[in-house]
Every structure is written in structure tokens, then in C-alpha cells.
C-alpha positions as CSV (number, residue, x, y, z in Angstrom):
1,X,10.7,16.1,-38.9
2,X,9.8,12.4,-40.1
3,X,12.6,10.0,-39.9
4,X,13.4,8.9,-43.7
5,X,15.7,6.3,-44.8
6,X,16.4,7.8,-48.4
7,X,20.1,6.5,-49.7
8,X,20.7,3.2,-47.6
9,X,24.4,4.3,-47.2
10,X,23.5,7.9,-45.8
11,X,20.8,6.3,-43.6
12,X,23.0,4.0,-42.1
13,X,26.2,6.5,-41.8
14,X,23.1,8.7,-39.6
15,X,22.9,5.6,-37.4
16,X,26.0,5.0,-36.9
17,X,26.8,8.5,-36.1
18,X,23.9,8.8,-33.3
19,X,25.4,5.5,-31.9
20,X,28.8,6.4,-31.5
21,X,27.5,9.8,-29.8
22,X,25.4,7.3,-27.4
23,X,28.4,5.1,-26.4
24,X,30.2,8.2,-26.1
25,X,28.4,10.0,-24.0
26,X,27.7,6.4,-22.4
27,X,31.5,6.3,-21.9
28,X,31.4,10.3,-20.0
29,X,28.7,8.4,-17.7
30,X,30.6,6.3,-16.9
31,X,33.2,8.5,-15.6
32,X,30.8,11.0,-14.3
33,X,29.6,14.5,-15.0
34,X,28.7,15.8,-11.7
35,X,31.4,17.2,-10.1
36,X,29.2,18.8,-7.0
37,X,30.7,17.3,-3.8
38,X,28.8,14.3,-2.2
39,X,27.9,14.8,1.6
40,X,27.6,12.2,3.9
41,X,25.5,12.9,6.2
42,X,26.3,9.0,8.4
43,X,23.3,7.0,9.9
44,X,21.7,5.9,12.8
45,X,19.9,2.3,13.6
46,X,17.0,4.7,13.8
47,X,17.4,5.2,9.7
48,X,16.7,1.8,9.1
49,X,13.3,1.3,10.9
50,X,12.1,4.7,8.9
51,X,13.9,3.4,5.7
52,X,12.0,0.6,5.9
53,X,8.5,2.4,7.0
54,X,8.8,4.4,4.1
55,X,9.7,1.3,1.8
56,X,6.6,-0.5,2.9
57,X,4.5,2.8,2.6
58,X,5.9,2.7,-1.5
59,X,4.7,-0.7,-1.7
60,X,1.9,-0.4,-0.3
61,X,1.2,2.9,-2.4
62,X,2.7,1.5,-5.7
63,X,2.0,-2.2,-5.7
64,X,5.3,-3.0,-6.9
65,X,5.7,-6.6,-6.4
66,X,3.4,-7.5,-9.2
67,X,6.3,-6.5,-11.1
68,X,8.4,-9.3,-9.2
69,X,5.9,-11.8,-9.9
70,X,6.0,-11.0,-14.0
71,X,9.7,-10.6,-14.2
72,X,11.6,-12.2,-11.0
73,X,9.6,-15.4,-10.9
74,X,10.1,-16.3,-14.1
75,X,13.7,-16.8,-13.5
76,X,13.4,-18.5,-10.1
77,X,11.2,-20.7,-11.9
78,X,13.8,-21.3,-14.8
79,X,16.6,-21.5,-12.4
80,X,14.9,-24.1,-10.1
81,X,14.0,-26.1,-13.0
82,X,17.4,-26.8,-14.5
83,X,18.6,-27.5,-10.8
84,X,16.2,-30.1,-10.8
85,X,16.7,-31.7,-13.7
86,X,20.5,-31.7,-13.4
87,X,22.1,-33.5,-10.1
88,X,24.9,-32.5,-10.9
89,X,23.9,-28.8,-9.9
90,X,22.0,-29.8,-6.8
91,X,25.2,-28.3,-4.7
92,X,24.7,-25.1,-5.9
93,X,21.1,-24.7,-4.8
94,X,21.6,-23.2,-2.1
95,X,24.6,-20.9,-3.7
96,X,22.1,-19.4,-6.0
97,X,19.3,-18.9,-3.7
98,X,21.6,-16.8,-1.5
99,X,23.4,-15.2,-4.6
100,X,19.9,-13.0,-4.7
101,X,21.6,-10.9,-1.9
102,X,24.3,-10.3,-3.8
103,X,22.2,-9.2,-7.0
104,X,19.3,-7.5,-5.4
105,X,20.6,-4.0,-6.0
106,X,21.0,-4.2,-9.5
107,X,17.4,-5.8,-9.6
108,X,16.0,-3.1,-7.5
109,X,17.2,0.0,-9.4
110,X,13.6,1.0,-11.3
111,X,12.3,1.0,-7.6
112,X,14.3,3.5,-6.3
113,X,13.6,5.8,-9.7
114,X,9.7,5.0,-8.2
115,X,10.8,6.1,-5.0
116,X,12.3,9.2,-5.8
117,X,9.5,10.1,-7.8
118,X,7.0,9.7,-5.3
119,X,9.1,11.6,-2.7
120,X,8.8,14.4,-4.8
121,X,5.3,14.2,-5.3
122,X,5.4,13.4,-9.1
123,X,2.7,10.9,-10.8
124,X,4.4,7.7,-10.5
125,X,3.3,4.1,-12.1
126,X,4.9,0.9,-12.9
127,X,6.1,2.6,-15.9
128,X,8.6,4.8,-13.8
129,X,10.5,1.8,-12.8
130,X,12.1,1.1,-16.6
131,X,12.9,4.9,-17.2
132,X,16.0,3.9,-16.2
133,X,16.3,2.0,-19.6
134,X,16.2,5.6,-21.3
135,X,18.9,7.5,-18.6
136,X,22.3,9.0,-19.1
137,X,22.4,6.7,-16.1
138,X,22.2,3.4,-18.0
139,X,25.9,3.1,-18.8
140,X,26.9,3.4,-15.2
141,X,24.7,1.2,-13.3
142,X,25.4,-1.5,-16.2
143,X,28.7,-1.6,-15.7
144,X,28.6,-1.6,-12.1
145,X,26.0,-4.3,-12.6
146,X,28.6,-6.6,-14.0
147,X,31.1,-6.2,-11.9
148,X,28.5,-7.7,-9.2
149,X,27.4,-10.4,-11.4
150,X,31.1,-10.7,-11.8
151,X,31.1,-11.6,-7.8
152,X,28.1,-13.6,-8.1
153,X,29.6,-16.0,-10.5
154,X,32.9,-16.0,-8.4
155,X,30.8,-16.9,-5.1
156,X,29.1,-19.7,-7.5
157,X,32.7,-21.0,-8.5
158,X,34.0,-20.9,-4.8
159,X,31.0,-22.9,-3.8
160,X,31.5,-25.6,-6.0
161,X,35.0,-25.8,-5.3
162,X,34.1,-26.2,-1.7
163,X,31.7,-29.1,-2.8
164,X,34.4,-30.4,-4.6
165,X,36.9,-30.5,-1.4
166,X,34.6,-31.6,1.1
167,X,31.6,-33.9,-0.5
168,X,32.3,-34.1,-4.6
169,X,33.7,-34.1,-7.1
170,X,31.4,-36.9,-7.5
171,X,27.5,-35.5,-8.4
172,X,25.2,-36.5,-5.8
173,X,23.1,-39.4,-6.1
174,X,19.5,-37.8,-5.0
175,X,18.2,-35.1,-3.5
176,X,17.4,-37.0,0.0
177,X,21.1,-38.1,0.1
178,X,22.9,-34.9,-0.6
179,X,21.0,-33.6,1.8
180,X,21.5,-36.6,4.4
181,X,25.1,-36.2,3.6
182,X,25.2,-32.1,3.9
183,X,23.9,-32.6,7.5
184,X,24.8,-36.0,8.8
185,X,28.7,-36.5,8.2
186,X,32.0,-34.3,8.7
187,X,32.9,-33.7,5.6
188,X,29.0,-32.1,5.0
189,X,29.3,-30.1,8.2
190,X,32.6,-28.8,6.7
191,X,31.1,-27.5,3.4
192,X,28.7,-25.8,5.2
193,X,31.4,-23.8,7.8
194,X,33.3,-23.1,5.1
195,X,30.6,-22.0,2.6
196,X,28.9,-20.0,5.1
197,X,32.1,-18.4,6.1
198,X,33.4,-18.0,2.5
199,X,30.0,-16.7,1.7
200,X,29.6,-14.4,4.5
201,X,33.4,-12.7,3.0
202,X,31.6,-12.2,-0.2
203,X,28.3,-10.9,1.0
204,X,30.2,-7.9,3.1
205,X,32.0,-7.0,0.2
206,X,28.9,-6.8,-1.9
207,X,27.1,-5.0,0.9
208,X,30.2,-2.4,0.9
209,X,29.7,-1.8,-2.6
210,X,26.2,-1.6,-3.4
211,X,25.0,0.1,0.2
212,X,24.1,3.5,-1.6
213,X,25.9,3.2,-4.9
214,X,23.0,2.2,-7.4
215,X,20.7,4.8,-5.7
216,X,23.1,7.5,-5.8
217,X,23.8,6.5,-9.6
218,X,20.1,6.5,-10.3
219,X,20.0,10.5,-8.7
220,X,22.9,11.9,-9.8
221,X,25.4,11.4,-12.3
222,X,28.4,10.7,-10.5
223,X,29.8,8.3,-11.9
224,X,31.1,4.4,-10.8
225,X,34.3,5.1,-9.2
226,X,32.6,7.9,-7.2
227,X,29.4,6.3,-6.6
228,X,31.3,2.9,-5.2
229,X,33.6,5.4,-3.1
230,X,30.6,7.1,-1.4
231,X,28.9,3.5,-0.6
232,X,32.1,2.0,1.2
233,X,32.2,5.4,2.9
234,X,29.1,5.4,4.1
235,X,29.7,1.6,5.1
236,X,33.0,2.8,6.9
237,X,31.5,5.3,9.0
238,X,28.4,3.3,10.0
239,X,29.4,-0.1,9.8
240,X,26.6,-1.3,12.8
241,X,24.4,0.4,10.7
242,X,25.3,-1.0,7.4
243,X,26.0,-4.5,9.7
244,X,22.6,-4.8,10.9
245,X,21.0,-3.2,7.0
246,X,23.0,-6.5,6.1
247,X,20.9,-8.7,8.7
248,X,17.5,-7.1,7.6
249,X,18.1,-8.0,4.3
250,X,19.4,-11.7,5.1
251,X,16.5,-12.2,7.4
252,X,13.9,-11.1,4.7
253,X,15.2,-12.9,2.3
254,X,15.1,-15.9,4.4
255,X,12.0,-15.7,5.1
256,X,10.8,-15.3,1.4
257,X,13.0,-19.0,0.5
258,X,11.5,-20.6,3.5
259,X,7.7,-19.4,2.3
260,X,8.8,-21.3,-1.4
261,X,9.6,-18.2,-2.7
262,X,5.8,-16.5,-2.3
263,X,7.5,-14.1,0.3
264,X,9.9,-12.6,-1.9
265,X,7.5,-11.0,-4.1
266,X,6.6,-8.6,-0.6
267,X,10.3,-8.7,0.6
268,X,12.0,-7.3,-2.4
269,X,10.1,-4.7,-3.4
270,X,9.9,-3.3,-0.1
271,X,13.8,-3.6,0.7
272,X,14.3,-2.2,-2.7
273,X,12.3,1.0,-1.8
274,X,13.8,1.4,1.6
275,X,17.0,1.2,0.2
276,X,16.4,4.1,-1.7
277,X,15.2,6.0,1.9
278,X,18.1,4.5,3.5
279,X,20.3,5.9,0.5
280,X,18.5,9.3,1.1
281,X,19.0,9.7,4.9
282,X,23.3,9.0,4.3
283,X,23.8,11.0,1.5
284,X,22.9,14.8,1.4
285,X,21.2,16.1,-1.7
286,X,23.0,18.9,-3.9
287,X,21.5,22.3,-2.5
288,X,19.4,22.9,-5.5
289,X,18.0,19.6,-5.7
290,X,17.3,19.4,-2.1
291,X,14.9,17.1,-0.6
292,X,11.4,17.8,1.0
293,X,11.4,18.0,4.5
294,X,10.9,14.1,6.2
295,X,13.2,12.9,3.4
């Protein structure tokens, strides 16, 4: 039936209606409607090199990092520019280019809907990956999705108070002699202990939170609170695992900044599908939405 506006008053008392039955069952999201108990199943250092063979084998399949290049780069490119043109943000460079580890899983989330879908054998194409935008789903993984941005500002704000203690509050006067100081005097060697320790802290609480929380969120609608239970569960009872998933992620992501940045368009994609397997072989599907075998 076509969609007519007729009395202005009645057409926008419809819209407001279906709105308010969107937030609301937005809001029951939120809170979760699967009730069907989550099993973990634990993992093995073994889980991570198949994880990752079957996260290459999806990039490889699906080509997914030209959607890095259209919508990541951008935003590096943005972010890089107003570093440069403000000294007074040059601290912060390398704050922000580590921050990625602590927003990667929200950016990630249409792979693992990619993922899932080619596990199961269903046509899958870059158009899968903003299906999310259309899910019961949405409400969850946005809120969750601030509350690490929430972190991600707070790791920004605790390294420029470190700057501040150590080499500021003064802005730097270049490039060459932040960096000179950074690496040539005490107080330089001190911001980077501390930042590096202070950054480590945050990074292990992000890792705790996100391990298998977004995938799980993108499968099944179990809500935040359960979702962020589960993923520091898993983290609990596997922490070499989830230790060394940590260092995989760090190390890839290195390598991506010290390529300027061309890397990342291979390394994220392909973490963000292994995460997805690695989310698969520590969680148990329900019974009637069991996996096929090799998952």
C-alpha cells in the first residue's frame, strides 16, 4: 500500500508513532531478547592461527579492504591533517594512531555480518557489511560503541595530561624538536614509560571488552550487559589466548603505521574477519542455529 502523506498532522502523528516503536524496541535491544544460554566453549593458541587463516581467506574471497580505502582513509587523512596544521596537537599523534586498537571493533562490525554470511554459504558482497545499519542489532552495538569511544577519548585526555607533566604544557616548537626532545631528554623518556604503561592499562581493558562482544551482538540478540559479560569471560578463561590475540593485533597494526598507513587497508580487514572466527571458535552457537562443521 503506497505511503501517502494526506492531513500533515495525521502524517506526522504516523511518524512519530513508527519512531517511538523503533526507539522502543531499540531500547528491548538494548537489554536483550535472547534469553538462550551462551556457551563458552574457551580457546586454544591454535584458534588464533585458524581465526586468522579464515580471516585472510574472507579477504581474499571478498576484497574487503577497498572498503577501508573509501571510508577509513578518509579519516586518517582528515585526522593527520589537522595534526599537522596544529602544533599544538603534535603530542597526540601518536595517541590517536594507537587509539585505532581501541576502536577497531566498532569499525569492523559489517565484516563480521560478511563473515557470518559466507560461513553459511549465503551470497555475500560489500553490501552485506552495512546490513547492520538495518538490525534490531543497531541499538546495541551503538551504545556499546560509545562507551569505547568513551575510552578513547579518556586515553586521549590521559595522554595529554602526561604531555603536560613531563614535556608541556608549552606546545612544541616543530616537529624535529618534539621529537628530539621525546627521545633525547628525561623528561621525554618519562612520557613515553608512562604513556606506554598508562596506555597498555587502557588497551587490556578495551581488549576485555570488545574480545567477542560486537560479534556476538552482531549473531544474536543478547544484549550489552550480556554480550560485555561473555567477552571478559572468555578473556578470563583464556587470558594467553586473548594476551597474545592482543599482540597480533598490536603487531599488525604496527606494521600498517610504519608502511604510512598503506598496510592497514590489508591488516584491518583481515583482523576484522578473523575476529569474527575467533568469536566463533569461543562461543558455542544456539543448537538450532548451529554452525557448519570447520566453524
Amino acid at each position: 500500500m503506497a505511503d501517502t502523506i494526506g492531513n500533515p498532522l495525521s502524517w506526522a502523528a504516523r511518524r512519530l508513532g513508527a519512531g517511538a516503536r523503533r526507539i522502543e524496541d531499540g531500547t528491548a535491544e538494548i537489554a536483550g531478547t535472547d534469553t538462550a544460554p551462551i556457551i563458552i566453549t574457551g580457546l586454544q593458541i591454535g584458534d588464533l592461527r585458524i581465526a586468522l587463516k579464515k580471516g585472510l581467506e574472507d579477504f581474499l574471497a571478498l576484497r574487503t579492504d577497498v572498503i577501508f580505502v573509501v571510508l577509513i582513509y578518509p579519516i586518517i587523512g582528515m585526522a593527520l591533517a589537522g595534526i599537522a596544521l596544529n602544533r599544538g596537537m603534535l603530542p597526540l599523534l601518536f595517541p590517536m594512531i594507537s587509539g585505532f586498537a581501541l576502536l577497531g571493533p566498532v569499525a569492523a562490525i559489517g565484516l563480521y555480518e560478511m563473515s557470518r554470511r559466507r560461513a553459511l554459504g549465503l551470497p555475500t558482497s560489500w553490501a552485506d557489511a552495512f546490513g547492520v545499519l538495518g538490525s534490531p542489532s543497531l541499538f546495541p552495538i551503538l551504545t556499546l560503541g560509545v562507551y569505547l569511544f568513551g575510552i578513547f577519548l579518556a586515553w586521549l585526555l590521559s595522554a595529554n595530561q602526561i604531555y603536560n607533566a613531563t614535556l608541556g604544557p608549552a606546545a612544541p616548537v616543530s616537529v624535529q624538536a618534539f621529537l628530539q626532545d621525546a627521545f633525547t631528554t628525561p623528561a621525554g623518556r618519562l612520557m613515553g614509560i608512562a604513556g606506554i604503561a598508562v596506555g597498555f592499562l587502557f588497551a587490556c581493558a578495551v581488549l576485555a571488552l570488545s574480545l567477542v562482544s560486537f560479534p556476538l551482538l552482531a549473531d544474536r540478540h543478547v544484549g550489552v550487559v550480556r554480550a560485555v559479560v561473555t567477552s571478559v569471560s572468555v578473556a578470563r578463561r583464556s587470558p594467553l589466548v586473548a594476551a597474545a590475540w592482543g599482540a597480533v593485533v598490536v603487531i599488525g597494526l604496527g606494521f600498517g603505521v610504519l608502511t604510512l598507513f598503506v598496510g592497514l587497508m590489508f591488516v584491518l580487514p583481515v583482523l576484522g574477519h578473523a575476529s569474527w572466527h575467533l568469536y566463533r571458535r569461543a562461543v558455542a552457537p544456539p543448537l538450532a542455529r548451529a554452525a557448519p562443521q570447520g566453524e
